[in-house]
N, C-alpha and C positions, 0 to 999 in steps of 0.2 A: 657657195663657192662660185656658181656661175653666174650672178649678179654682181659680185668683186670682180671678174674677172671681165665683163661687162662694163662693169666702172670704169675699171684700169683703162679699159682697151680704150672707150670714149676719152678719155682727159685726154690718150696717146694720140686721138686722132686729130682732135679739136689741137693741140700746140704741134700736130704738125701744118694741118690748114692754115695755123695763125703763120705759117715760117714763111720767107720770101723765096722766090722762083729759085734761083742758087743753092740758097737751103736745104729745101726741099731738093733737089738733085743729089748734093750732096749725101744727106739721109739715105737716097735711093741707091745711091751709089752702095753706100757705104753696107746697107742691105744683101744686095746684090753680090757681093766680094765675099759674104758670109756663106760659107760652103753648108755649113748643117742650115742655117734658114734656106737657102736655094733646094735642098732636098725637101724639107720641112713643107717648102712653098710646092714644088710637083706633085709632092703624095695629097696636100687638099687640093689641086688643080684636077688631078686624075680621079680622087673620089668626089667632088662636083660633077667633074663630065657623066658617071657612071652609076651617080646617085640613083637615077631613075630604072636603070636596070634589075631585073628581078633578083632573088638571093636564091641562092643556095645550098645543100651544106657541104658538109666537110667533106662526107664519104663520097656525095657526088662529084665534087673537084677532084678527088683523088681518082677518083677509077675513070674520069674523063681524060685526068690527067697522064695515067698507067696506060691508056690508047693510043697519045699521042705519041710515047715514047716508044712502040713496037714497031 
């Protein structure tokens, strides 16, 4: 599945490189106007930045989080 979806994404990339400057605006535009892709696009932007941050689990998010709210 993530080898297809690897393929997909490279053809997608390669015939948009192939497209002219305009084009290509156009595309971006046309991305950009897309309310669920523009959310879709900050939640991987915020888990890249954050990637390297350590994890944690549940119970400690929670009771870190039950601190914040007193």
């Amino acid at each position: 599945m993530i080898a297809t979806a690897q393929a997909t994404a490279e053809v997608f990339w390669t015939a948009f490189r192939a497209l002219r400057k305009k084009e290509k605006q156009a595309v971006i535009e046309k991305l950009l106007g897309d309310e669920e892709f523009m959310e879709d696009l900050i939640d991987l932007a915020i888990i890249e930045k954050r990637r390297k941050e350590p994890s944690r689990s549940l119970d400690e998010y929670l009771m870190d989080r039950g601190r914040k709210k007193a």
